[in-house]
N, C-alpha and C positions, 0 to 999 in steps of 0.2 A: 504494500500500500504506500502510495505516494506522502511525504511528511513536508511537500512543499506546495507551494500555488502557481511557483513560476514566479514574475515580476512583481514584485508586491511594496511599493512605499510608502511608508511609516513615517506621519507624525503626531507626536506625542508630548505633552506636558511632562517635565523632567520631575522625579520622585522629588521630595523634600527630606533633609533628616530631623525630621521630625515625628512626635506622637501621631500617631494614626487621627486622632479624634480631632488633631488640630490641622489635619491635610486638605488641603482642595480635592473635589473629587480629578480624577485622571483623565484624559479623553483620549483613545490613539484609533487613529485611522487607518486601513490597510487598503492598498488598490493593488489588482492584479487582475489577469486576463489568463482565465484557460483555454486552451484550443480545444478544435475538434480533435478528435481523437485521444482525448486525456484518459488517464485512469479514471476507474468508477470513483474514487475517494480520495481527495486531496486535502492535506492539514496545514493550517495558520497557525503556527505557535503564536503564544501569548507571554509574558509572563505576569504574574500576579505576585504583589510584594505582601509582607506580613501586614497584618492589620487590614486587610479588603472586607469591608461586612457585604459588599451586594458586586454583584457582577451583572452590567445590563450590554446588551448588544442587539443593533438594527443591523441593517443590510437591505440591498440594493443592487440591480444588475442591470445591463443593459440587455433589451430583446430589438437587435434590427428585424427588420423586415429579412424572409426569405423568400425560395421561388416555389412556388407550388408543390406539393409533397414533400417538400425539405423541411425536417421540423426542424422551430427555433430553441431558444434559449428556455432551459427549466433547472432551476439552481435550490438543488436543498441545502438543509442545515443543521446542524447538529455541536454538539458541545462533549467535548472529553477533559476530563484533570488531570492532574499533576503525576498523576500514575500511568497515565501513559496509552495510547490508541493502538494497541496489541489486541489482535483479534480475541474475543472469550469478553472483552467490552469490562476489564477491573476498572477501568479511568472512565469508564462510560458515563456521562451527567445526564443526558437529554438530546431527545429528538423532533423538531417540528415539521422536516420537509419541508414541501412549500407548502407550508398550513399558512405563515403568519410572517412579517418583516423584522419582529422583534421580541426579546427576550429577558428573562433575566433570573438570576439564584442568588438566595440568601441561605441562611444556619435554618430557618422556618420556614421558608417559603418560595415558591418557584411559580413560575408561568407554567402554564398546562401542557404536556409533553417532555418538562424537566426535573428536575429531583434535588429536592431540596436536600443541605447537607454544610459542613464547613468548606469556607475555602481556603485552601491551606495552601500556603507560599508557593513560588515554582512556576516551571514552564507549562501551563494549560494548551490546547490544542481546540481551535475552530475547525468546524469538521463542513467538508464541504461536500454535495453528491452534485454534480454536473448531471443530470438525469437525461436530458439532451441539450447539444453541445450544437448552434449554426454554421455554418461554413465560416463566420466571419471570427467567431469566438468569441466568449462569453466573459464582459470585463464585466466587473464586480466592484463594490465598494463596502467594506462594514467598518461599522462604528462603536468603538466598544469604550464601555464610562467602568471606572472601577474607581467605586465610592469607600473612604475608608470609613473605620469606625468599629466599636464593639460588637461582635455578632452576637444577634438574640438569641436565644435561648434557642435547642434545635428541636423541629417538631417530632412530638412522637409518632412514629406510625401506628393507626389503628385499621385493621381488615377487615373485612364481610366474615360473618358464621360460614363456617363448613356443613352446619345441616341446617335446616330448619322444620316446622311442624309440619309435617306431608301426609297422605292417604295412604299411608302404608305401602303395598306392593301395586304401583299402581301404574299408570300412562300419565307421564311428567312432559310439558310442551315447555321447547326452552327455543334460543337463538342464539349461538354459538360464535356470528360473527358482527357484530356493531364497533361503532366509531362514534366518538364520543368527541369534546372541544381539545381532548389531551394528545391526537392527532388531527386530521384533518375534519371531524364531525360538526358539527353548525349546535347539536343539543348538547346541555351539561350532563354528567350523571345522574341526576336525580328528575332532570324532564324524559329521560331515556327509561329508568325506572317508571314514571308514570306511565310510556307509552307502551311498554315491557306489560305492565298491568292489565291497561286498556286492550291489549291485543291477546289477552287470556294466557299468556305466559307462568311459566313458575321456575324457570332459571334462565340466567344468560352468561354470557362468558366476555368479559374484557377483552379486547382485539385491538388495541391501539396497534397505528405503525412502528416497530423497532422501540416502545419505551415500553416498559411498567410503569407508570410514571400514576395512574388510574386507580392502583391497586388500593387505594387508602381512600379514595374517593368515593366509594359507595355505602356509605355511614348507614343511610337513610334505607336502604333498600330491603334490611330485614323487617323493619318496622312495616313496610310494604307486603311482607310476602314473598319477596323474590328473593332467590336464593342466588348469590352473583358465585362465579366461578372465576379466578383471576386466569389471566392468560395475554397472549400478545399477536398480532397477524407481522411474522417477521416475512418482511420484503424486499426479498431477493433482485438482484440483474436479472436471473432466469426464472421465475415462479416466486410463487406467496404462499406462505403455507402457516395454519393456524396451529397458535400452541394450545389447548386447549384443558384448563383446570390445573395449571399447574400450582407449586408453592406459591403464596403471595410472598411479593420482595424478589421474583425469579424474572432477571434478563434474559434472552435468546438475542445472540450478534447474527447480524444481518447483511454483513461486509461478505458476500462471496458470492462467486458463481460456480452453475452444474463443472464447468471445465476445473473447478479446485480443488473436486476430492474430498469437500470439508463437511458436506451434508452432513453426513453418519455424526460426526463428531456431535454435531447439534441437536440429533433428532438424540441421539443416546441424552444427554441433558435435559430435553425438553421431556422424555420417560424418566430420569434420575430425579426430576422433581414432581414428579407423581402424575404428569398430564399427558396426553394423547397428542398425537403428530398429523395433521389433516391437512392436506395438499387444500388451496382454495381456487373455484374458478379455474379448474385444469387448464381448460380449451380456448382461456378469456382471448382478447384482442390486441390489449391495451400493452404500451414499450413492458417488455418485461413482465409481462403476467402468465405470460401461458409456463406450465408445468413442466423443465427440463431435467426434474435431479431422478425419475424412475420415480418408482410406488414399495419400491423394498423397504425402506423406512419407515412409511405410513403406518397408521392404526385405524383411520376411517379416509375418507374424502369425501370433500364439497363436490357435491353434484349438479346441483341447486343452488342458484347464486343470483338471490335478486327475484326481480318480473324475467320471465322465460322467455330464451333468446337464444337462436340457434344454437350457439357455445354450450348451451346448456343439453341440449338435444346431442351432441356430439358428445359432451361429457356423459350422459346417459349412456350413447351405445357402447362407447371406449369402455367404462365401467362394466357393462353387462358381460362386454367380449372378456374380461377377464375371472367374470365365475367359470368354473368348471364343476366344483363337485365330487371329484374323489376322493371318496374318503373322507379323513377329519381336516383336507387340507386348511392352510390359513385362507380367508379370504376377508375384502376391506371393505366395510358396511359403508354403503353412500348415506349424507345428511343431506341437509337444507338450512340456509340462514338467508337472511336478509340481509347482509352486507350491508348493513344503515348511514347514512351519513347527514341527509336532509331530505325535506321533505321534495317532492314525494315519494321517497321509499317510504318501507312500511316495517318498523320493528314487528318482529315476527312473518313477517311476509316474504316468503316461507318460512317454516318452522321447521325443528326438527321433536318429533316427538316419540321416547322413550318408556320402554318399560323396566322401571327401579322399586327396588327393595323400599326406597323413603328418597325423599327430597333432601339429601345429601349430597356431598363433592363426592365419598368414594362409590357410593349407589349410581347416581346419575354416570359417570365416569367407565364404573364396571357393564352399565345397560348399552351407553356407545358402543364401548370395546366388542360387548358380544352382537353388536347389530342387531338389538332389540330394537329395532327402529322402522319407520314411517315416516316420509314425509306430508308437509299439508301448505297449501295454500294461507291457512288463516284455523284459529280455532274450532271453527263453524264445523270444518271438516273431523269426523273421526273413522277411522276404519278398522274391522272385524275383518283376519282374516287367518284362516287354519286348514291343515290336514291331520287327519284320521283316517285308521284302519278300520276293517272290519271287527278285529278284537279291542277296539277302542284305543290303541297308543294313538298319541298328540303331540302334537307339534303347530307350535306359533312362529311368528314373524323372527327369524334370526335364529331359531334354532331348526335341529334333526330328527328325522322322525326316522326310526329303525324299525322296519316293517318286517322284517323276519325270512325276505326274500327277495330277489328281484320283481317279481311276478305278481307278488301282491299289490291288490289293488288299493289305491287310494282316493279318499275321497275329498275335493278342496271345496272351501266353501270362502266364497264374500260377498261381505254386504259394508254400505258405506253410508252414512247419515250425512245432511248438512250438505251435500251437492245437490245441482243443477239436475233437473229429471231426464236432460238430454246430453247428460255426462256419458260415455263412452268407457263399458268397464274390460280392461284387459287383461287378460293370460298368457306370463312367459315363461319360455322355459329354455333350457340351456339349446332346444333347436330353433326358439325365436317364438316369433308370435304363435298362441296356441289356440286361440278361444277371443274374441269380442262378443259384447250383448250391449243393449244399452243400459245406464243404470235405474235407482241406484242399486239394484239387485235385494234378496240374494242371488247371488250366483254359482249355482254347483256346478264341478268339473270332476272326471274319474280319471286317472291314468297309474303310471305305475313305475317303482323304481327304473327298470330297462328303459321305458320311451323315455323321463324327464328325470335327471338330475339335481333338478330344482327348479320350485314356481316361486314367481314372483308377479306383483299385480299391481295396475296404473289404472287409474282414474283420469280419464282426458277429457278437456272441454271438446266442442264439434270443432272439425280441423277448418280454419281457416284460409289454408295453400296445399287442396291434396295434392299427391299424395302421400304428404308429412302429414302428419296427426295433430291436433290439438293442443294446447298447453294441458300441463297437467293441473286437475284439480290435487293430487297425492298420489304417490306410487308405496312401495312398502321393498322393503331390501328379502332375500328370499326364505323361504322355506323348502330345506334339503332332505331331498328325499334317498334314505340308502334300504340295503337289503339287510 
């Protein structure tokens, strides 16, 4: 990783020796210009003398004009300390992208996407991401004020509960992927809790870009009901992929691409602190979103991302071509979030909803992992959906049903509330489409270990461009069938 800017000129107000409390505050300017073709991540050292109680910084870039499909200038930013921008993120302070022009940290208190804390003497490090870089190149100017004086008192951190009062063993509708004001999001946490509410939710999971920064931020949310799970959406050069329910106080570093090797390194971390690994938005569009580091890593994936959009259709079939079905092989339960950021997305719009022991981090966590899951448009939607034998073994959504032969016959059944009467109910299986009816059923089907491997079932509105299919109202990850 780059530890320079290229040309960068410095002026600055000369230190005093004097008491901190009796110092003017500092002002030093930095200019530089990166080119096209830069590294992903270039650093401005700083230095910070003893006695600083606040650290503020703006910035500024230039964007000329380009020519047509040339993109121009997009300049993030981020903050590391005195420990140093070695990848694993020990110096790490904060990150806002292009959320915002300016910043700041104190011993108490930080700007949203930063982390409050001391600042302690030494060379600090402005962190810069060229996200994309014009032909002409991207000159820059930041402005950083370093105010002396006592530092206040440093905040405590307080967390969200790890359980909260739930229905027992039950179907828990959460939303695993929002944006909040602590990266790029327009709502605070506590108007994201109310709309978490409103949209019949009972957990969600913090998703900022590349900070924790959030994790102390949801005070309010038990009092509500909502069970908040900490987590981070770390964003990659090559893919974005959700940490989901980790330790609160837990970073994942975001500095790498598929061609570094470094994946593993992080997904191992993001399981070392108790959470799940979730590719997001596989098949997205956007610089840098579609999914290059593989799925060996993973625990689940985003399949569902947002209002339904080819990418998503694509992410569907990519996912479905990788069940198989033999045996106890591993295989990775698709969700649903609403990737929230402003209106009009829709917290919980889609959802993902799970079957857990109790409305806890390790219940909710354990129901992902085994693909007790269902996706849903909106809470309205619920779906029933099972096979049985004729000696009565059972099998739900994400789990196996051991029928005692190839040959034995099985019986599926769905039915689905809260849709459209001209929903379109599907049946698949590992040789594809099996069964349509319209809904919302019930719907019985018979088949048998040899023909299906496994069924799985969509809910689609009436297709709009055949002959592609519909959005879905809900799909349901599968039920495996062995002998």
């Amino acid at each position: 990783m780059a530890q320079a800017t290229g040309a960068a000129t410095v002026a600055a107000t000369p230190l005093l020796s004097t008491p901190a409390a009796a110092r003017p505050a500092t002002t030093t300017t930095l200019h530089g210009t990166i080119p096209a073709g830069a590294p992903d991540f270039v650093y401005v050292p700083l230095e910070v003398p003893p006695g600083t109680r606040e650290l503020r910084v703006a910035y500024r870039y230039e964007k000329p004009p380009t020519p047509p499909g040339t993109p121009g200038n997009a300049l993030d930013i981020g903050l590391f300390d005195q420990r140093g921008t070695a990848l694993g993120g020990r110096g790490f302070r904060g990150w806002s992208g292009g959320a915002r022009g300016e910043f700041f940290v104190r011993a108490d208190d930080a700007t949203p996407g930063y982390l409050p804390g001391p600042l302690e003497p030494g060379r600090w490090y402005i962190a810069l991401g060229p996200y994309t870089v014009a032909p002409q190149g991207l000159a820059y100017e930041i402005t950083v004020a370093l105010v002396p004086g006592e530092p206040a008192p440093p905040a405590v951190p307080a967390y969200p509960p790890e359980r909260l009062p739930g229905r027992g063993r039950a179907w828990y509708r959460g939303d695993c992927h929002v944006h909040s004001v602590h990266s790029d999001g327009r709502s605070t946490p506590a108007e994201i809790v109310a709309l978490a509410r409103a949209a019949g939710l009972d957990f969600i999971n913090t998703s900022e870009h590349n900070t924790h920064s959030s994790h102390t931020a949801w005070a309010g949310a038990a009092e509500a009901g909502l069970l908040v799970l900490t987590g981070e959406e770390i964003t990659t050069r090559t893919g974005h992929v959700l940490a989901v329910g980790t330790d609160p106080g837990t970073f994942v570093d975001w500095r790498y691409r598929a061609r570094d090797g470094r994946f593993g390194r992080f997904a191992h971390a993001v399981r070392q602190a108790g959470g799940l690994v979730v590719p997001a938005h596989p098949h997205a569009t956007c610089i840098g979103c579609a999914w290059k580091f593989g799925f060996g890593e993973a625990d689940a994936v985003e399949v569902w991302n947002g209002p339904w959009t080819p990418d998503d259709e694509v992410s569907l079939a990519s996912w479905d071509a990788t069940l198989r079905g033999a045996g106890d092989e591993r295989w990775l339960p698709a969700l649903a979030h609403s990737d929230y950021h402003r209106a009009p997305d829709r917290v919980g719009g889609p959802q993902t909803v799970v079957l857990a022991d109790d409305l806890s981090r390790t219940a909710i966590l354990a129901g992902l992992r085994a693909g007790r899951v269902y996706t849903a448009e909106s809470s309205a939607i619920s779906v029933d959906f099972a096979a049985v034998t004729p000696r009565g073994a059972h099998a739900g959504i994400g789990q196996r049903l051991r029928t005692g032969g190839p040959d034995t016959e099985v019986l599926v059944r769905l039915s689905v509330t809260g849709a459209a009467g001209d929903c379109e109910l599907r049946l698949v299986t590992d040789q594809g489409l099996a069964l349509t009816a319209q809904g919302p059923g019930p719907l019985e089907w018979r088949t048998t270990p040899a023909r299906s491997a496994y069924v799985r079932a969509e809910v689609r509105h009436p297709a709009q461009a055949p002959p592609l299919p519909g959005a879905p109202a809900a799909f349901t990850n599968p039920i495996w069938l062995t002998s």
